[in-house]
C-alpha positions in Angstrom: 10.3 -4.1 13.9 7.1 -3.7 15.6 4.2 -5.3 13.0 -0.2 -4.9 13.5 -1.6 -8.5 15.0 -2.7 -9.4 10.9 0.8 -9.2 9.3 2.2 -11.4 12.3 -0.2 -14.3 11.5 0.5 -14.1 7.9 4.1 -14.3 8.5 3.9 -17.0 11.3 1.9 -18.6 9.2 4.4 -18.7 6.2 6.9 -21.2 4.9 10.2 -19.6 6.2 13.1 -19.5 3.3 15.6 -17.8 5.0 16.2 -14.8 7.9 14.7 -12.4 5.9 11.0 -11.3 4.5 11.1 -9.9 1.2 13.4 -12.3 -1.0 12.9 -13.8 -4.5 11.9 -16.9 -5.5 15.4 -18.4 -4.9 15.2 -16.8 -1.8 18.0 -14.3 -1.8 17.4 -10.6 -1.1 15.5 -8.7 -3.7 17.7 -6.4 -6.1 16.4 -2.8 -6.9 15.7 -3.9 -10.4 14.7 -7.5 -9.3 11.7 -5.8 -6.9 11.0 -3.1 -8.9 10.4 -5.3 -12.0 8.2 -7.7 -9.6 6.2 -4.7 -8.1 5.5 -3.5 -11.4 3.9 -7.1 -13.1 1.8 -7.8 -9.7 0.2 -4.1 -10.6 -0.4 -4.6 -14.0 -1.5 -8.2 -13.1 -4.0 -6.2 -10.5 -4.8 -3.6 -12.9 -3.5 -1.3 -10.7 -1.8 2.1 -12.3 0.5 4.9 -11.4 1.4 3.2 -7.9 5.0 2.8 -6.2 5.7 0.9 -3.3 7.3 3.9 -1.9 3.4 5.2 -2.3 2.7 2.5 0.3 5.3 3.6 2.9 3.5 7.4 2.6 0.3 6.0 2.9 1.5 4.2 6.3 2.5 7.5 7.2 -0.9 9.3 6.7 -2.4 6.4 8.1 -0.4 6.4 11.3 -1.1 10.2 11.5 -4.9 10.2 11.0 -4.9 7.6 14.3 -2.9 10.7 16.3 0.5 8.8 16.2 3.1 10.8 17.0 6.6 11.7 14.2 8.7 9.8 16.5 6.0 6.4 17.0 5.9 6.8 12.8 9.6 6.7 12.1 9.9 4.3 14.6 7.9 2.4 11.7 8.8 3.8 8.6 12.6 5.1 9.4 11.3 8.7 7.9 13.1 11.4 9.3 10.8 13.7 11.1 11.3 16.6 8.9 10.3 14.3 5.7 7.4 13.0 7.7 6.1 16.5 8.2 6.4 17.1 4.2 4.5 13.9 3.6 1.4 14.7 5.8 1.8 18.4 4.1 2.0 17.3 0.7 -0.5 14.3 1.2 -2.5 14.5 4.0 -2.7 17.6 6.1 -4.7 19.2 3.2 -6.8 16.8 2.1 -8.0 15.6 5.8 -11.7 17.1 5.6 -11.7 16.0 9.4 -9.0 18.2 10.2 -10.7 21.5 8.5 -13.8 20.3 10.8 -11.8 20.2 14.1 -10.5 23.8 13.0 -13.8 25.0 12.5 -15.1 23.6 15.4 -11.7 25.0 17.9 -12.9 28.7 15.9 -16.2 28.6 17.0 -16.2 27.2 20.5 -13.2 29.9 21.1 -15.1 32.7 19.9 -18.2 32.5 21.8 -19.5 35.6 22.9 -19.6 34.6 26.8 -23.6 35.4 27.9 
């Protein structure tokens, strides 16, 4: 999977304990229980509330978005189906973007020009 320049030099950088990324301190794959349990003490130790780490993989999406990548660049990241990328943005993204309502506004006025 492709990764941005910073999370490759982390992970070079890191003591390899096996072939994969995420895995516990004895170095086997994370459980469902095992991660959620983990996520949910480095929140609290970070004073961090109501956050998932599926929150993280929507915010990847709306990040991707905002830089005019397309569905099919973000599921090539995120492995979102492009019809649950497109309810993501909606739900997320597409309305709170006060960038977007400027572009809108913008496209409205320089189309309805009265041509002198």
């Amino acid at each position: 999977m492709p990764v941005a320049e910073p999370l490759r030099e982390a992970l070079e950088a890191s003591e390899k304990r096996g072939p994969l990324i995420l895995t516990n301190l004895k170095g086997r794959p994370w459980t469902s229980d095992g991660f959620r349990t983990s996520w949910a003490k480095a929140c609290a130790k970070a004073q961090i509330t109501g956050l998932t780490f599926h929150d993280l993989r929507g915010t990847t999406i709306t990040k991707l978005a905002s830089v005019g990548c397309t569905h099919s660049e973000i599921s090539a990241i995120t492995g979102h189906k492009h019809a649950d990328i497109t309810s993501i943005l909606e739900k997320h993204y597409l309305a709170s973007d006060p960038e977007l309502g400027k572009s809108a506004i913008r496209k409205l006025e320089e189309g309805t020009k009265s041509p002198n």
